[in-house]
C-alpha positions in Angstrom: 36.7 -12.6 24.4 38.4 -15.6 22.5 41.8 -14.7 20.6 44.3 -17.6 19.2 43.3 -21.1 19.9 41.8 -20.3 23.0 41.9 -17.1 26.0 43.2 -13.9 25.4 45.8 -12.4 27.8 44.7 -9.6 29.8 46.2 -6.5 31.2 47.3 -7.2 34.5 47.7 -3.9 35.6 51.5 -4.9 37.0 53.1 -2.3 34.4 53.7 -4.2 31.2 51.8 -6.8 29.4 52.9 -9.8 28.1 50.3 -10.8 25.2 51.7 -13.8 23.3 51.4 -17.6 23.6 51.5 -19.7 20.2 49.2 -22.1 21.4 49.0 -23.1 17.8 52.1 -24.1 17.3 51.5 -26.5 20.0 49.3 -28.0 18.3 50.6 -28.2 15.0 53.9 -29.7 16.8 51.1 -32.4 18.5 49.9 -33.3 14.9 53.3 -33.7 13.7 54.9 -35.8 16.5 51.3 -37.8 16.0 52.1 -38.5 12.7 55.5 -39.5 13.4 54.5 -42.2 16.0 52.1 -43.6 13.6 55.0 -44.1 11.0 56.9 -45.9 14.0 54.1 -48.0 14.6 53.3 -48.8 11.4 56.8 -49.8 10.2 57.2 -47.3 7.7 60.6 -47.4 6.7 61.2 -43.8 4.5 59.9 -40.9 5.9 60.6 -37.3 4.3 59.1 -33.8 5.3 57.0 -34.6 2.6 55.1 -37.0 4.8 53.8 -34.2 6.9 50.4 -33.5 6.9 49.4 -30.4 5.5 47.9 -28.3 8.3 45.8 -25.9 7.1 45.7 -22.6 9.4 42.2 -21.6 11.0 43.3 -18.8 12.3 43.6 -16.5 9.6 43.8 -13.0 11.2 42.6 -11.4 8.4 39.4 -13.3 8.1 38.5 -13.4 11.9 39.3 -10.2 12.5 38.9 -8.2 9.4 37.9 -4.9 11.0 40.6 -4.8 13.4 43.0 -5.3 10.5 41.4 -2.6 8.6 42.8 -0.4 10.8 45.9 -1.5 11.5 46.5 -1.3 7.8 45.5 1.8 7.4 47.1 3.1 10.9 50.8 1.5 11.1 53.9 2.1 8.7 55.0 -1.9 8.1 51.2 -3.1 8.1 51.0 -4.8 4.8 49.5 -7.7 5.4 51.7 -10.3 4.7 52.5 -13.6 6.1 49.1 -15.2 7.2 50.1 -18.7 7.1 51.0 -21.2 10.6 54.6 -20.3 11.4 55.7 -18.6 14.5 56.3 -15.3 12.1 52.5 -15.1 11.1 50.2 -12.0 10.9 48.6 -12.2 14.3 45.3 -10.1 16.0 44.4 -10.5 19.3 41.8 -8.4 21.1 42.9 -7.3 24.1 39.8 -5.2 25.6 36.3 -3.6 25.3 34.7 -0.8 26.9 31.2 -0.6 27.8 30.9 1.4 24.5 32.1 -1.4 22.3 35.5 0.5 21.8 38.2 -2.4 21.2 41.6 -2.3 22.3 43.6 -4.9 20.1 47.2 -6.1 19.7 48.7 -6.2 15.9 51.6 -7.9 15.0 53.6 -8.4 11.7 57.1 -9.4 11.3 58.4 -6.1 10.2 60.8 -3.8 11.1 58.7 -0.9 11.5 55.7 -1.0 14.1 56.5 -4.9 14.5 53.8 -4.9 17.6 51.2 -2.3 17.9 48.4 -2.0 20.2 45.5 0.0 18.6 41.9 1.4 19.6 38.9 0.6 17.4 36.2 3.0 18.2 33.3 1.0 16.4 32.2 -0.6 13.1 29.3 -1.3 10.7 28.5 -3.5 7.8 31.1 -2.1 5.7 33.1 0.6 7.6 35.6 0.6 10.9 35.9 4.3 12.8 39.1 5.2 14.6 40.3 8.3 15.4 43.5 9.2 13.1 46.9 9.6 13.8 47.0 8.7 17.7 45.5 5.4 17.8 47.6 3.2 18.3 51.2 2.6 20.1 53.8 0.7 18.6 57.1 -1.3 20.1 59.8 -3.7 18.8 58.2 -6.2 21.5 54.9 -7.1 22.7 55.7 -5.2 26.0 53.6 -2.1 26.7 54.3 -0.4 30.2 50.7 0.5 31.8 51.4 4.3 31.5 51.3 4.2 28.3 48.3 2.1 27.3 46.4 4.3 29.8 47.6 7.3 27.7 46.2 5.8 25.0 43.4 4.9 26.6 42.7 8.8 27.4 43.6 9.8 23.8 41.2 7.7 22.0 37.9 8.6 24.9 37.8 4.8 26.7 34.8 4.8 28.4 33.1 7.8 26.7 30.1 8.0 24.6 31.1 7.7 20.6 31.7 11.0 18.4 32.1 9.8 15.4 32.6 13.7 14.4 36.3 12.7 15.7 36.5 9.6 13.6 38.3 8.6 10.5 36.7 5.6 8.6 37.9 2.6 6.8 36.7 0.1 4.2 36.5 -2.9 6.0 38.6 -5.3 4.0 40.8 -8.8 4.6 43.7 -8.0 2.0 45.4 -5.1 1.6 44.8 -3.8 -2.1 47.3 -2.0 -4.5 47.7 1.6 -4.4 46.6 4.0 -7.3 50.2 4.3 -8.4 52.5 1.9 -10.0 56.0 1.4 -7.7 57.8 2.6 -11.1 55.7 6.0 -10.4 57.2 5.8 -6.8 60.6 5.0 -7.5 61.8 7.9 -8.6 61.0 10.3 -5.6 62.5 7.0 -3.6 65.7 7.1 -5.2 65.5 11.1 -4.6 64.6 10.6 -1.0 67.5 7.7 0.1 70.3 9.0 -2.2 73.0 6.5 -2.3 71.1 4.2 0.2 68.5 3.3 -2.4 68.0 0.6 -4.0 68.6 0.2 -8.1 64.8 -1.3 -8.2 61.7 -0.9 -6.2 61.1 -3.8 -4.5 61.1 -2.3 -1.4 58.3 0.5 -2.2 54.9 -0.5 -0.2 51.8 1.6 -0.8 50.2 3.0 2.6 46.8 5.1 2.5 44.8 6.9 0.2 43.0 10.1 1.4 39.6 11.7 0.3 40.7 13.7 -2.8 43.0 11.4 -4.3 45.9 11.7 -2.4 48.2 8.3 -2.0 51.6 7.5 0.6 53.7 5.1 0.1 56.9 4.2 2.1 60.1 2.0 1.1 63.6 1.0 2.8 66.9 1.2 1.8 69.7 -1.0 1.7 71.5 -3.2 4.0 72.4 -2.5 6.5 71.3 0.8 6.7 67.9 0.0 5.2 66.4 3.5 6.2 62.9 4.3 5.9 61.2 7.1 4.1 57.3 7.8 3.7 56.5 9.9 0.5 53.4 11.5 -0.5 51.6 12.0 -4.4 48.8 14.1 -5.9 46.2 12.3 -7.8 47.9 12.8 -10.9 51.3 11.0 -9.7 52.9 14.3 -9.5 54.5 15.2 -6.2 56.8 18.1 -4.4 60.2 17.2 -4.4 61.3 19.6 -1.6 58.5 18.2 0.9 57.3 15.1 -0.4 59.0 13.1 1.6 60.3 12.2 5.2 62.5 9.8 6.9 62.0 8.2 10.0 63.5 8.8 13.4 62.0 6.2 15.3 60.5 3.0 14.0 58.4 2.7 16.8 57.4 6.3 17.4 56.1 8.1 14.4 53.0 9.8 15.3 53.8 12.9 15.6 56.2 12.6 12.5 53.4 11.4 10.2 50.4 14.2 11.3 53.3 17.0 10.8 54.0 15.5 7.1 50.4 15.4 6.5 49.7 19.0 7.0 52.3 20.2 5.4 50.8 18.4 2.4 47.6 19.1 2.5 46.3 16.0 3.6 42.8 15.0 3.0 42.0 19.0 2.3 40.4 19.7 -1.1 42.2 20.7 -4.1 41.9 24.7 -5.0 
């Protein structure tokens, strides 16, 4: 498989695995110094960043890879999309591994607090949809460090090797931008303010819509202020309406939510059909 500019790391099976090299940047820093010698050369006497060439980024993660970020979208708190462009910061997909079934094992990574690096399972895909199985596939860390137990555990929860049940799947649009949830933030923003209490903010700039389900059913997720800047996931009925008592959770654990998320989903109704 070809990631980034080139070969994709592989698990080494030494107990972590060490999965980024900006290549790229390399290369954009070649162009630049490039540029730079020709202006020597050439007796140019002003130079400015200006003068840079514009370096347009190939490697769009979004576009190369747009079912593997369907489902990190639609998997991981933090996954908004954002940041696409050639800096060292940049919304990055690499695929990591396949099984003989096609399954994909992928690495997602987005400069954001929450879930910064996730590794994530993609059980298979079609014209228009990706499958996955919900809730447990993926594993998330504040570095792209994952120790071999636990990719192996993830491995086992998301059936490597195994013949596909899509019975067990949840599907996705397949998709290249994240779009806008059904709700307007100013919808959100009061259950946020309810949620964070003092910590929130007086606007709701920090408010990011998350998933929809089946029936009409819509998270969202925002994060208070400095420094505290706390994180809470809230949940809202077709209409907009929502329970105040048990609309809403915090975070414990930015990296490990799982369990968290599937409890808060229940209790909601999640993806069940109106009575």
């Amino acid at each position: 498989m070809q990631g980034l500019c080139g070969g994709v790391p592989k698990n080494t099976g030494k107990g972590n695995v060490k999965m980024f090299e900006s290549r790229c940047n390399r290369i954009t820093k070649a162009i630049v110094i490039a540029f730079v010698v020709i202006l020597f050369i050439t007796g140019s006497s002003c130079f400015t960043i200006y003068d840079l060439p514009f370096v347009d980024n190939p490697y769009d993660d979004r576009n190369n890879y747009p079912e593997l970020f369907s489902i990190a979208i639609n998997s991981v708190l933090g996954a908004i999309g954002s940041s696409p462009g050639n800096g060292p910061d940049r919304l990055q997909i690499i695929p990591i591994e396949e099984d003989r079934y096609g399954r994909k094992m992928f690495l997602y990574f987005e400069m954001k607090r929450i879930s910064k690096y996730s590794l994530h399972i993609s059980q298979t895909s079609d014209d228009q949809y990706v499958y996955f199985y919900p809730d447990f596939n993926f594993i998330s860390g504040s570095t792209d460090e994952f120790s071999k137990e636990s990719i192996e555990k993830l491995k086992r929860k998301n059936d490597w090797e195994t013949e596909i049940d899509l019975s067990k799947c949840k599907k996705a649009e397949i998709v290249n931008r994240k779009g806008a949830g059904p709700l307007d933030n100013s919808q959100v923003f009061p259950l946020y303010q309810k949620a964070l209490g003092e910590d929130a903010l007086n606007h709701a700039g920090r408010i990011y819509f998350f998933i929809m389900d089946d029936y009409g059913r819509s998270m969202y997720w925002g994060t208070g202020k400095t420094p505290s800047e706390r994180v809470v996931v809230m949940m809202f009925n077709s209409d907009g309406s929502y329970d105040e008592n048990i609309g809403y959770f915090e975070l414990t654990d930015l990296f490990s939510y799982q369990k968290e998320l599937k409890q808060f989903k229940e209790l909601n109704n999640w993806n069940m059909p109106w009575n």
